[in-house]
SEKEPA-373454 format. One record per residue: chain; x, y, z of N, C-alpha, C, O in turn. Coordinates in pm, whole numbers. Layout:
BEGIN
   chain      n_x      n_y      n_z     ca_x     ca_y     ca_z      c_x      c_y      c_z      o_x      o_y      o_z
       A        X        Y        Z        X        Y        Z        X        Y        Z        X        Y        Z
...
This chain:
BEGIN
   chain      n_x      n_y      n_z     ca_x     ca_y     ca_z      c_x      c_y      c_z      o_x      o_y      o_z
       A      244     4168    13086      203     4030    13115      278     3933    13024      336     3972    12922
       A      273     3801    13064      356     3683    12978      264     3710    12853      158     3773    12859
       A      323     3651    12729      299     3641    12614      215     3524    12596      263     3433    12664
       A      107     3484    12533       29     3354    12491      108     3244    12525       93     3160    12614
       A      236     3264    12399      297     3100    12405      371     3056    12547      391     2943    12593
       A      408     3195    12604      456     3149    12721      397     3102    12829      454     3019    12900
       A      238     3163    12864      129     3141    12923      111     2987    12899      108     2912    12997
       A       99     2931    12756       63     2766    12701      181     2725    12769      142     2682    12878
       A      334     2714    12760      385     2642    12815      413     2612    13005      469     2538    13085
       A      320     2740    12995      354     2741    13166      216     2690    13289      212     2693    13412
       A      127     2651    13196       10     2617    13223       42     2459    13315       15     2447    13435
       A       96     2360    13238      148     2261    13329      217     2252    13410      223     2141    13464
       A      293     2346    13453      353     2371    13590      288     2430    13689      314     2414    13808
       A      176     2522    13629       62     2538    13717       14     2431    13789       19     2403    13909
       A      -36     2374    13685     -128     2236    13737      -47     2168    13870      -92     2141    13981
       A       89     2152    13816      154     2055    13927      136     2094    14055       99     2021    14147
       A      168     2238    14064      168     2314    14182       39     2317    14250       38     2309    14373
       A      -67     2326    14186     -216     2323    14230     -264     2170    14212     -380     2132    14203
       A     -132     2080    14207     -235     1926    14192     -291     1893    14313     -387     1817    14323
       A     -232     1950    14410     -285     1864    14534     -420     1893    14541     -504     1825    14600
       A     -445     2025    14461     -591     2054    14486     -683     2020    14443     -792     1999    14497
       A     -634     2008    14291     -714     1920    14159     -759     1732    14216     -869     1676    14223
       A     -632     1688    14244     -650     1541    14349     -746     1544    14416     -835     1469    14376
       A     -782     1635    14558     -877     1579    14600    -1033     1621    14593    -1123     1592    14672
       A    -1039     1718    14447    -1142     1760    14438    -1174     1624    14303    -1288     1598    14263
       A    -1086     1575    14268    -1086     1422    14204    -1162     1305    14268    -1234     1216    14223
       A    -1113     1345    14401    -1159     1211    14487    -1329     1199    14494    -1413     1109    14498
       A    -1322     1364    14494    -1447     1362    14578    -1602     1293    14483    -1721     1281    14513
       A    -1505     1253    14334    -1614     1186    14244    -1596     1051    14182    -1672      971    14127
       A    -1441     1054    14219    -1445      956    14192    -1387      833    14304    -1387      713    14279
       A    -1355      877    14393    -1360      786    14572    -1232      741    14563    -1165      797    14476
       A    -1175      648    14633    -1080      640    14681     -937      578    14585     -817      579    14611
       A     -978      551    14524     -874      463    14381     -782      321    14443     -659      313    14450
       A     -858      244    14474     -823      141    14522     -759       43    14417     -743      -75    14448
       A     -718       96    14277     -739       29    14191     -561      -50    14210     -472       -2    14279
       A     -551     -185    14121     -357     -222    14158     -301      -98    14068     -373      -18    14009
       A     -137      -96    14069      -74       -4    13986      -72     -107    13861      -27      -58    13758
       A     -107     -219    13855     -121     -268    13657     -226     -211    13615     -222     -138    13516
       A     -342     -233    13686     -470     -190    13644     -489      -60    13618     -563      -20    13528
       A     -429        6    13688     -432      199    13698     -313      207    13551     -357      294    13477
       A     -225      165    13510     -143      195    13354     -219      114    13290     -277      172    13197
       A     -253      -32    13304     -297       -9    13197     -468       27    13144     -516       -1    13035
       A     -528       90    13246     -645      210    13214     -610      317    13162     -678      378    13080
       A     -438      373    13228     -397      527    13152     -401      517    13015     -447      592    12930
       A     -311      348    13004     -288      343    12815     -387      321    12753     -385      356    12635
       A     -502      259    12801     -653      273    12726     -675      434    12687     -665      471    12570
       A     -697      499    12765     -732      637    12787     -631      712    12698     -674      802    12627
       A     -534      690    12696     -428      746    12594     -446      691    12451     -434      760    12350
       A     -476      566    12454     -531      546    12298     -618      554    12249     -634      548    12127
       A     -711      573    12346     -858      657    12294     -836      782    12220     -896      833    12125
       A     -749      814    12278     -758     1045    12314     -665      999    12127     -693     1057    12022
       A     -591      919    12136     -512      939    12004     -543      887    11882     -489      920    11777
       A     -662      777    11898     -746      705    11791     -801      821    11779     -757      865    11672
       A     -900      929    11845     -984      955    11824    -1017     1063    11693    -1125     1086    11637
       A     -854     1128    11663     -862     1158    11533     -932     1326    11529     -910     1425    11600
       A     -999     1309    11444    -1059     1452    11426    -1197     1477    11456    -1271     1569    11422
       A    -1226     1336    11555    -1362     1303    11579    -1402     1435    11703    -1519     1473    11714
       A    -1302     1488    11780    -1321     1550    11883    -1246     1715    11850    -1181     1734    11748
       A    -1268     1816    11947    -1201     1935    11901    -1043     1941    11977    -1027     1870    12076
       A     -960     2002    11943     -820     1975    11991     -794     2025    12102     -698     1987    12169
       A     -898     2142    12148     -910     2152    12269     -974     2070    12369     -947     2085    12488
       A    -1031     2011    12342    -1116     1860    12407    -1050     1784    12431    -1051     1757    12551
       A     -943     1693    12335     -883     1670    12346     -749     1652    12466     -707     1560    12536
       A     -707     1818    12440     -625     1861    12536     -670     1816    12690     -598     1753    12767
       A     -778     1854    12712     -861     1874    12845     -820     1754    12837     -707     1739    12883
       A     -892     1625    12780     -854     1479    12841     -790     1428    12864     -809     1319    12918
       A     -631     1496    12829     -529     1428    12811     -489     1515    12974     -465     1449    13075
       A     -488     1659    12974     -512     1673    13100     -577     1586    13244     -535     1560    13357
       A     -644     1572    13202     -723     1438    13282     -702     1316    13337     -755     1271    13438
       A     -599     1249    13242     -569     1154    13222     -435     1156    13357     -409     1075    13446
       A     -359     1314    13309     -206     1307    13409     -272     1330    13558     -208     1288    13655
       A     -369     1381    13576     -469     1403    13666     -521     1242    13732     -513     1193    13845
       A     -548     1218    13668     -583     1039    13703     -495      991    13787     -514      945    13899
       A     -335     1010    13691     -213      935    13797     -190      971    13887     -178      897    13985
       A     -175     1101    13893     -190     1158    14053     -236     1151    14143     -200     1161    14260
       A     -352     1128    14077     -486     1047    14238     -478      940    14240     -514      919    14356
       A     -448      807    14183     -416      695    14225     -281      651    14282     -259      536    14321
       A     -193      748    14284      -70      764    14354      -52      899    14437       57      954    14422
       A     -152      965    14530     -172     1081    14543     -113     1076    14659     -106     1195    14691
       A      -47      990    14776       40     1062    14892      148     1051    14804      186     1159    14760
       A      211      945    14764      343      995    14688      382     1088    14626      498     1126    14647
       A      272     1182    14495      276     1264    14447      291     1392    14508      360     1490    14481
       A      198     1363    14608      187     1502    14713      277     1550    14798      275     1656    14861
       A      409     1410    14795      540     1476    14817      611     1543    14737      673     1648    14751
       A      595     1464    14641      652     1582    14479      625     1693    14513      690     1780    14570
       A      535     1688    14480      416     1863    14468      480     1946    14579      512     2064    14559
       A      506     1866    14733      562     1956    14789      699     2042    14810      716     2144    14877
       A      797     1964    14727      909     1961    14714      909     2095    14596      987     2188    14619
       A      822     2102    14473      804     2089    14403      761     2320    14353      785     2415    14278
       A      674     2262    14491      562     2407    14513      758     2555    14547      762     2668    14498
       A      835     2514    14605      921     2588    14634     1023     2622    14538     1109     2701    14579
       A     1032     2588    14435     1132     2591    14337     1102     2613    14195     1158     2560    14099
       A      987     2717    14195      900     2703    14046     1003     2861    14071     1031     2928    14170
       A     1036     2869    13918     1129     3033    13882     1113     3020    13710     1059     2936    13638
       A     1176     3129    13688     1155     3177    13498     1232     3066    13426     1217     3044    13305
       A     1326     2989    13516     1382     2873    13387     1280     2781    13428     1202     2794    13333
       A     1228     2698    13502     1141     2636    13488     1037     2629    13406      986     2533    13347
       A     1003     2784    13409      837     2775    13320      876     2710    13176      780     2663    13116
       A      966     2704    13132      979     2703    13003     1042     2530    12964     1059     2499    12845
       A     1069     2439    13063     1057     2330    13064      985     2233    13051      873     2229    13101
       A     1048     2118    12968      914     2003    12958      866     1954    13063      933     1896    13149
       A      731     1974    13067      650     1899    13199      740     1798    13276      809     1828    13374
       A      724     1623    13193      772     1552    13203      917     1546    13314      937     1495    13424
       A     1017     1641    13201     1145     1645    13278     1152     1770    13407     1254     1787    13474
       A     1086     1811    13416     1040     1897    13523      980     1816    13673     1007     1850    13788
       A      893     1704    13632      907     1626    13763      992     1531    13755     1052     1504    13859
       A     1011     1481    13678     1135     1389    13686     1240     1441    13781     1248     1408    13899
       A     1342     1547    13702     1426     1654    13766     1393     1660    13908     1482     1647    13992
       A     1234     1683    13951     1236     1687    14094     1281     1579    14181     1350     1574    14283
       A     1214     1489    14102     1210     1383    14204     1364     1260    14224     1383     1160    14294
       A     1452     1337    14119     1563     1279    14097     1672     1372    14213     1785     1336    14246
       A     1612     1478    14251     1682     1620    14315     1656     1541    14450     1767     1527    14502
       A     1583     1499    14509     1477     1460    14595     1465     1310    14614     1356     1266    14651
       A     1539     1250    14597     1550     1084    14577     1588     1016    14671     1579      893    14668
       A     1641     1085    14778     1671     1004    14907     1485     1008    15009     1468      928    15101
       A     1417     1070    14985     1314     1142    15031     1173     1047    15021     1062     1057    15073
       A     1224      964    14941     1131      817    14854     1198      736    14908     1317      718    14934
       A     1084      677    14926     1122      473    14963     1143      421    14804     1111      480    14701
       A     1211      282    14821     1235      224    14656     1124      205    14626     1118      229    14506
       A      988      164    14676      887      112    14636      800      238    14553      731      228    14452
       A      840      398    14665      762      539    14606      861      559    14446      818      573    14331
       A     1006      552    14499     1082      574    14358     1014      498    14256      935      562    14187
       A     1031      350    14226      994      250    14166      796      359    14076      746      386    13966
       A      777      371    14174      621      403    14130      607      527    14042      524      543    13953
       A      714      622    14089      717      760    14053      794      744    13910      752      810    13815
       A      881      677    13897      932      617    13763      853      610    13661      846      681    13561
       A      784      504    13699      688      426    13603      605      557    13529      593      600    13415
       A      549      599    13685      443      725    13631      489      815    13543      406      873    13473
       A      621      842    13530      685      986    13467      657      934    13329      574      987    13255
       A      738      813    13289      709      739    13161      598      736    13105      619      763    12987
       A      454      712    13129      336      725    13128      251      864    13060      172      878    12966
       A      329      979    13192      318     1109    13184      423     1164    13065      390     1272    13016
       A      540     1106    13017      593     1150    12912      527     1142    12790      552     1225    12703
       A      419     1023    12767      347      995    12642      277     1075    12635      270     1142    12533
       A      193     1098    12751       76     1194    12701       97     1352    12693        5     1430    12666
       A      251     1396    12723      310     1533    12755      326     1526    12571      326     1636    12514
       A      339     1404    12485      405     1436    12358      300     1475    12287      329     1566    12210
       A      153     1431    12283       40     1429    12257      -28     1591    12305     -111     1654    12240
       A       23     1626    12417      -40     1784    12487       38     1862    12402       -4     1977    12388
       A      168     1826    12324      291     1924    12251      216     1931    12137      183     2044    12103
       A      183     1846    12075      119     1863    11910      -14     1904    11932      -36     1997    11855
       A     -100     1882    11993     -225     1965    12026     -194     2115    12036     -225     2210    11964
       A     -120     2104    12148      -89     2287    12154      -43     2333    12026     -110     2424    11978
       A       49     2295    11965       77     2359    11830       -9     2322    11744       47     2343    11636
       A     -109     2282    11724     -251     2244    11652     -325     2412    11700     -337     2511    11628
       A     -365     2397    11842     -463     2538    11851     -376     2654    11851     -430     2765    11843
       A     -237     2646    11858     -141     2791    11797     -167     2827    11694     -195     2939    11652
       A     -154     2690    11623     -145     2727    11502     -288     2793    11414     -295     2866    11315
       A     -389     2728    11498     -539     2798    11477     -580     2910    11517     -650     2995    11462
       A     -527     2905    11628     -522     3073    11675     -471     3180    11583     -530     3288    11582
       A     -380     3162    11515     -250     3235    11457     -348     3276    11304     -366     3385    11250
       A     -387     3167    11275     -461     3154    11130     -589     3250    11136     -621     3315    11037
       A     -670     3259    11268     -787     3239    11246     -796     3408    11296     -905     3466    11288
       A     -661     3487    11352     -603     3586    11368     -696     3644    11517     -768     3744    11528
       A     -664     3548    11611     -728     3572    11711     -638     3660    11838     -526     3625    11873
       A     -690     3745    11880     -586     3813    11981     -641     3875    12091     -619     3992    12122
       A     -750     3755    12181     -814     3793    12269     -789     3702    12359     -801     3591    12308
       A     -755     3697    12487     -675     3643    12580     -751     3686    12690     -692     3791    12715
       A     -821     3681    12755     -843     3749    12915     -742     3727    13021     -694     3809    13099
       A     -713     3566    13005     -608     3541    13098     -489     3589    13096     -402     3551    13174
       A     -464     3713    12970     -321     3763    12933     -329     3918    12967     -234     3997    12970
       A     -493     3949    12997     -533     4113    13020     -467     4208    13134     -502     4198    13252
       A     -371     4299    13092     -358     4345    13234     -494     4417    13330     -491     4445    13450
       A     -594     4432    13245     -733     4554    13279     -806     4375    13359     -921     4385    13400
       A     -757     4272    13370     -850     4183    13408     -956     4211    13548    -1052     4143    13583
       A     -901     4338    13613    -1044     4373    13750    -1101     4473    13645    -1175     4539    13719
       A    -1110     4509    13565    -1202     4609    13485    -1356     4559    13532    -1401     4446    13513
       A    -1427     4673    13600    -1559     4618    13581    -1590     4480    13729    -1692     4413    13745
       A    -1506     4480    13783    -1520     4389    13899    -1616     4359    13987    -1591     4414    14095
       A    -1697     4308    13988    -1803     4258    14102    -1753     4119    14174    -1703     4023    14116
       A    -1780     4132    14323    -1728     4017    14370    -1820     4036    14527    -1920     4107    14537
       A    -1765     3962    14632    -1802     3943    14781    -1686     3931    14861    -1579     3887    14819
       A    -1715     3988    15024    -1595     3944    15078    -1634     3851    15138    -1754     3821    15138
       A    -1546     3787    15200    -1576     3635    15298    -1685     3651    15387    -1740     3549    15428
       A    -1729     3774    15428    -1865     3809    15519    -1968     3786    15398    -2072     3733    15436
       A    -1963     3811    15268    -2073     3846    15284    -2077     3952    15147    -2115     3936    15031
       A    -2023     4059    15217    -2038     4210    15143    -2023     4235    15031    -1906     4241    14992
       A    -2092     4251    14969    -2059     4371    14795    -1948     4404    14804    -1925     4462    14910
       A    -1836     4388    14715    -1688     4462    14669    -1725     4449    14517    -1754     4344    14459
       A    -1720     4565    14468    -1685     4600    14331    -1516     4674    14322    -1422     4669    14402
       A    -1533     4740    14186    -1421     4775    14116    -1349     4931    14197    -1237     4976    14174
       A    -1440     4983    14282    -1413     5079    14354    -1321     5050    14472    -1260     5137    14533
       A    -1317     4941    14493    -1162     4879    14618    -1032     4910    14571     -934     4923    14644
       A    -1037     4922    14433     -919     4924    14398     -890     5092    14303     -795     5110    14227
       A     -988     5188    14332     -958     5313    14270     -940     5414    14425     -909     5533    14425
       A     -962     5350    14521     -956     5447    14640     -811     5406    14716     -781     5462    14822
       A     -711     5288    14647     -615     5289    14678     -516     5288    14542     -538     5240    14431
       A     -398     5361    14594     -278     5384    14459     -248     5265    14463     -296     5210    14364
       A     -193     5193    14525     -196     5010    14465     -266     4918    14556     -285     4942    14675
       A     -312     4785    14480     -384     4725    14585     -266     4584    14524     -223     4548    14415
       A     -249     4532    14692     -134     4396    14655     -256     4322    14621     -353     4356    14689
       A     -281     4222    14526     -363     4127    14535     -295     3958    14535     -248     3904    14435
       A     -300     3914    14629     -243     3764    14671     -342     3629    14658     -434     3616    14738
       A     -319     3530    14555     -365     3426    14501     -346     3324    14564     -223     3312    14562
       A     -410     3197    14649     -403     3127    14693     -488     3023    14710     -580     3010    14629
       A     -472     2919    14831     -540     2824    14828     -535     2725    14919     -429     2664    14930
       A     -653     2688    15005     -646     2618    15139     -549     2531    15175     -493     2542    15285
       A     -515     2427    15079     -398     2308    15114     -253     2370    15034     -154     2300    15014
       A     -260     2453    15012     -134     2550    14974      -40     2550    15098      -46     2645    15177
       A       53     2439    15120      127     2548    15276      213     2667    15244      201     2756    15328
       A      298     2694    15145      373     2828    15164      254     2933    15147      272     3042    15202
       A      150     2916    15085       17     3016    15069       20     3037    15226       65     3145    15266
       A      -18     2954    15309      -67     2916    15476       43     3012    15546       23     3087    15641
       A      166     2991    15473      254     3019    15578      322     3166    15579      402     3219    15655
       A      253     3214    15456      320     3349    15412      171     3483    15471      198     3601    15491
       A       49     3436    15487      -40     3506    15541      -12     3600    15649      -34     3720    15632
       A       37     3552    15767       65     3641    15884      150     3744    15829      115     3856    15866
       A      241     3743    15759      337     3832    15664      298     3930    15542      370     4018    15494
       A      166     3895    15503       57     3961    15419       14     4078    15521       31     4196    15491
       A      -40     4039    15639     -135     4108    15715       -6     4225    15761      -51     4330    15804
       A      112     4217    15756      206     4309    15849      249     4410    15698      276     4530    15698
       A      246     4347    15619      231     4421    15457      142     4528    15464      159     4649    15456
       A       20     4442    15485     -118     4525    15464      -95     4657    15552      -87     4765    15495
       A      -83     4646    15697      -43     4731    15792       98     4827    15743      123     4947    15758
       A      136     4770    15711      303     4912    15649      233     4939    15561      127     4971    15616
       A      219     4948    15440      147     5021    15318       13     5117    15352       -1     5232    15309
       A      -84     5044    15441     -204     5137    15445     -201     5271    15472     -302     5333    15439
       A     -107     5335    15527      -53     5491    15532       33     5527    15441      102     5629    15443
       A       28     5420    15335       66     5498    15218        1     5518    15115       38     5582    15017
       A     -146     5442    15140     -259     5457    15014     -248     5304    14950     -296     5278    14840
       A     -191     5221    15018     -199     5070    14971     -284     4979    15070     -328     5008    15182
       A     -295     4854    14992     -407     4797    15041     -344     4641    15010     -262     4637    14918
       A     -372     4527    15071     -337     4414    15071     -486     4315    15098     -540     4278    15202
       A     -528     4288    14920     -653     4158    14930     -619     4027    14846     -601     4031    14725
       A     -614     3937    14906     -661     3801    14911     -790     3734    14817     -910     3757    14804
       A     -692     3638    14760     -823     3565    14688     -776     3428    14690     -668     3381    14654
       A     -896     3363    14746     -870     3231    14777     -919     3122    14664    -1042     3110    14659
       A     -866     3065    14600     -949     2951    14475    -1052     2859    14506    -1138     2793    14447
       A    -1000     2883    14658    -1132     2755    14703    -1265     2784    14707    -1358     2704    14712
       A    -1269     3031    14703    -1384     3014    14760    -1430     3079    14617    -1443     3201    14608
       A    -1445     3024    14545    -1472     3090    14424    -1613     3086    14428    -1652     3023    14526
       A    -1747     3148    14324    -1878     3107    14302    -1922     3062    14419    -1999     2967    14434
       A    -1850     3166    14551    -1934     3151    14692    -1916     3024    14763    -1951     3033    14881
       A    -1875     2915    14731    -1821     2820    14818    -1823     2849    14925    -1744     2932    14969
       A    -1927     2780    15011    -1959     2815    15158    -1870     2707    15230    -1853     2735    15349
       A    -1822     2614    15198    -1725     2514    15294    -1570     2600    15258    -1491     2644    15341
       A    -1559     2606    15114    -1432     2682    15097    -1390     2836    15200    -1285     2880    15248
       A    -1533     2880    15199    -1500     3020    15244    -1473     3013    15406    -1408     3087    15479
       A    -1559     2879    15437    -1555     2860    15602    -1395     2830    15647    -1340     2872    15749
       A    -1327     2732    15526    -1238     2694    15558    -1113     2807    15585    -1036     2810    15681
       A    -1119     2891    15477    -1057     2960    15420    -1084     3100    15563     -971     3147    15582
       A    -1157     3152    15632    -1188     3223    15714    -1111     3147    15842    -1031     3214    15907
       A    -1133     3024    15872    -1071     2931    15976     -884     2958    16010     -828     2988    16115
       A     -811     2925    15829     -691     2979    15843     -666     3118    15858     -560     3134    15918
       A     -714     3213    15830     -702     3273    15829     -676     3378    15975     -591     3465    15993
       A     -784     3329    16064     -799     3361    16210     -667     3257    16262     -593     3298    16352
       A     -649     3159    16215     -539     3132    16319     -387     3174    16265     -286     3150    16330
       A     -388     3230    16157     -279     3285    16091     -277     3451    16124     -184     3518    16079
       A     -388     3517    16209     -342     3659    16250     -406     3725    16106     -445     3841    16099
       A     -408     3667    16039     -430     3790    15908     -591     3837    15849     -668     3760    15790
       A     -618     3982    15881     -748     3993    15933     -768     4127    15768     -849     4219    15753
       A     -644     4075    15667     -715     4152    15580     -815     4125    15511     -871     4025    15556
       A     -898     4196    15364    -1016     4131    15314     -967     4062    15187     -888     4100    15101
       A    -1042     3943    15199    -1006     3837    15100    -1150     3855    14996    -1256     3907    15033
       A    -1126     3806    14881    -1252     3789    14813    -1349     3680    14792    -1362     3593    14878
       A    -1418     3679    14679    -1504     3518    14611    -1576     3629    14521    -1609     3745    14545
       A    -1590     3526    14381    -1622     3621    14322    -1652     3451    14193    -1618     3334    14210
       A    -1732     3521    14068    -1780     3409    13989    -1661     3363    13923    -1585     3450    13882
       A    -1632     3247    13907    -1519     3184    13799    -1507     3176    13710    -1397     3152    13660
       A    -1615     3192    13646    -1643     3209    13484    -1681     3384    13442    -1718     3438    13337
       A    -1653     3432    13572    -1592     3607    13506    -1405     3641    13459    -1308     3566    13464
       A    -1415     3745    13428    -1293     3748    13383    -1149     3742    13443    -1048     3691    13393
       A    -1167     3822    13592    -1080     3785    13678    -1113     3644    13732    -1029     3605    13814
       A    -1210     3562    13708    -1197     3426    13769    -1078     3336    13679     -972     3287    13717
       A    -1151     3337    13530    -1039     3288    13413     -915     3300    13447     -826     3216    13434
       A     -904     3469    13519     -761     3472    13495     -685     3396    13669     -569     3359    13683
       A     -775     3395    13759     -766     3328    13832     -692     3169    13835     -601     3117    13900
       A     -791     3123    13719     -770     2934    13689     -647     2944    13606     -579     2842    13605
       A     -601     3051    13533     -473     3050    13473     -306     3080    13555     -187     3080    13527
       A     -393     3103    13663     -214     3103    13775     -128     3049    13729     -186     2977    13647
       A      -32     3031    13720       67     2905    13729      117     2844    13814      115     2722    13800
       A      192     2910    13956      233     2825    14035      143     2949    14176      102     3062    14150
       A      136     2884    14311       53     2930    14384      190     2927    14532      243     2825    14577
       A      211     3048    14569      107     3183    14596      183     3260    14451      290     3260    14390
       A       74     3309    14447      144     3457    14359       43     3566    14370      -77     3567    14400
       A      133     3664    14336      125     3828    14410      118     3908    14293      217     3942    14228
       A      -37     3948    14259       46     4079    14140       -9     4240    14187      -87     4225    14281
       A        7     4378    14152       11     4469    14177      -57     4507    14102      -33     4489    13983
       A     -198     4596    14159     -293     4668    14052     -311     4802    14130     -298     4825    14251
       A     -350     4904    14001     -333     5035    14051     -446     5032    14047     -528     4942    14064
       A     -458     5192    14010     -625     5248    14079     -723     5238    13997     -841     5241    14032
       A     -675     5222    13853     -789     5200    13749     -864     5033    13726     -968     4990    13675
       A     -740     4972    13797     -766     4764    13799     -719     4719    13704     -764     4624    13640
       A     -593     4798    13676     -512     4696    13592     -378     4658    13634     -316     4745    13696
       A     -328     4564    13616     -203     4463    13671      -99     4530    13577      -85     4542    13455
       A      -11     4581    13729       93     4631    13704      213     4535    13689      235     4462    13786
       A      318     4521    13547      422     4428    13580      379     4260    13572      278     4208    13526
       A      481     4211    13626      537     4056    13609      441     4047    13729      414     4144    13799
       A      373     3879    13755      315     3865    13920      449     3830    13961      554     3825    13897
       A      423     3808    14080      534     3765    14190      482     3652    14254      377     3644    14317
       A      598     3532    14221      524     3450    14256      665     3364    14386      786     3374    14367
       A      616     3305    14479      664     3273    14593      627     3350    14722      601     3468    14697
       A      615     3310    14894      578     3342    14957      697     3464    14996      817     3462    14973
       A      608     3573    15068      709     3686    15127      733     3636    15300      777     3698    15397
       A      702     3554    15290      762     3472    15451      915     3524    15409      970     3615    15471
       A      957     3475    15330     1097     3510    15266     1125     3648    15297     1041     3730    15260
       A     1217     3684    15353     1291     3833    15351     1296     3842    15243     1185     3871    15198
       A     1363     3834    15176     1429     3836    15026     1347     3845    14933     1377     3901    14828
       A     1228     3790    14956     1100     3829    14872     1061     3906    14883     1033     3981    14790
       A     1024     3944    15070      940     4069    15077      995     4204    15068      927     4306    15072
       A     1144     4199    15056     1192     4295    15064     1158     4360    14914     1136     4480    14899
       A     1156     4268    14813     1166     4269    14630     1025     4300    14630      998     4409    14580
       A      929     4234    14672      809     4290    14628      791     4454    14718      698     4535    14712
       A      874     4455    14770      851     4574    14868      873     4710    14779      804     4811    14768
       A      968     4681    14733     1032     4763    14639      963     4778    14510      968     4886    14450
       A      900     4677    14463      792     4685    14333      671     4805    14379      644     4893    14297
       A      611     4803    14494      529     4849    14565      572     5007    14599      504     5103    14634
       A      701     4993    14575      761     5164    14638      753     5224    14532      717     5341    14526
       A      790     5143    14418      829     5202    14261      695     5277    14200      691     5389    14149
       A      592     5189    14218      502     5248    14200      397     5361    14256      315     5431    14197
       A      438     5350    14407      390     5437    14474      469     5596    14460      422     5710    14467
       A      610     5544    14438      667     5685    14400      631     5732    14282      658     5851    14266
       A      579     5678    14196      509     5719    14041      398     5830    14049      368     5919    13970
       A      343     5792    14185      232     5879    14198      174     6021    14241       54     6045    14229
């Protein structure tokens, strides 16, 4: 599995990739953001000089979260524009990326991508990056604040870094049913695929899951699904999530399971969405995940081969 520090820097490219999702589960509390674009900066720069007055009054992980929040904010008050980013955005996440500054990471996109914007979306997306660069400098010294506490305080417990993270697994399938940790000892590997309703390469790589699922199952493999939406039983998520699914052909079993268990954690720690990782029979994650849709030949052929490697092990 990735290493801590690499996990910390790759956490905001997560986010981007899953903003569309974070946005409108934003909306849903805080309504429509009718607010002007002066009024929306200068609320960010309030909010940014709060988070940086605030000193040692708060914990640095608290902190973090708000400042999270804050890049979260811009996004929903500029959220169709963004949500072209994001889409542009969702296809081009790879190993040099993770390791890039937030900031110049959408920038980069949207500079790649610039005929694709009206002057008025450019003009806006500008402003925002600038905005989002302040508080990316503020998320840099925090993180090396709780490294550096981590490091001191000689901590080396990670769930989100565990390969054993189905150890002990209790969960449900979209019916309904009891799935524990035994789904995954009665097959030599189980693909497990991470996703999420307004995900389209997630959407679009499903029918291609289900023809997976079907080649492997005569070899002792198994292909399950876990959707973010339907986490802690989400009955609209799971409805939704059952809906694509039937019109996408793909009739394997997906899960839901609590979020604040250990595979949920490691769930909220994805980085970019879809991704694919490989667990054997005991429930531990074999290897690097795989992340991009196997709609792709070229993908599915590579994860195909991850899948052979291990099956010939056995």
């Amino acid at each position: 599995m990735k290493n801590k520090l690499r996990r910390k820097n790759s956490m905001k490219l997560k986010k981007a990739i899953a903003a569309s999702l974070a946005i409108s589960m934003l909306f849903a509390f805080t309504g429509c953001g009718n607010s002007s674009d002066s009024a929306t900066a200068e609320n960010t720069e309030q909010e940014s000089a709060s988070a940086t007055d605030a000193g040692g009054t708060s914990a640095p992980a608290e902190k973090l979260d708000d400042l999270y929040q804050q890049e979260n904010r811009i996004f929903a008050d500029h959220k169709n524009v963004w949500d072209k980013v994001f889409g542009f955005m969702s296809k081009n996440v790879n190993d040099d990326t993770m390791n890039e500054n937030y900031a110049d990471f959408l920038a980069n996109t949207i500079e790649s991508n610039k005929d694709s914007f009206s002057e008025e979306e450019y003009a806006t997306l500008s402003k925002d990056i600038e905005t989002i660069r302040g508080i990316e400098e503020e998320i840099t010294k925090l993180e090396k604040e709780i490294a550096a506490s981590d490091s001191s305080s000689g901590s080396s417990s990670s769930s989100a870094d565990s390969a054993g993270v189905f150890h002990g697994f209790k969960g449900k399938d979209l019916d309904g049913n009891d799935v524990d940790e035994s789904l995954f000892a009665q097959n030599k590997v189980t693909v497990v695929n991470f996703w999420f309703s307004g995900c389209k390469p997630c959407v679009e790589e499903l029918s291609k899951l289900n023809e997976l699922n079907d080649e492997i199952r005569d070899m002792g493999g198994e292909v399950v699904g876990i959707n973010t939406d339907t986490l802690d039983n989400n009955q609209d998520g799971i409805k939704e999530a059952k809906e694509i699914l039937k019109a996408q052909g793909a009739s394997y079993k997906n899960l839901t399971f609590d979020s604040d268990s250990t595979v949920g954690k490691y769930a909220g720690n994805i980085m970019a969405f879809p991704t694919t990782v490989l667990v054997d029979k005991d429930g531990n994650i074999i290897g690097e995940p795989f992340m991009g849709g196997i709609n792709d030949q070229s993908n599915y052929e590579q994860l195909m081969k991850q899948i052979q490697s291990i099956l010939d092990q056995k």
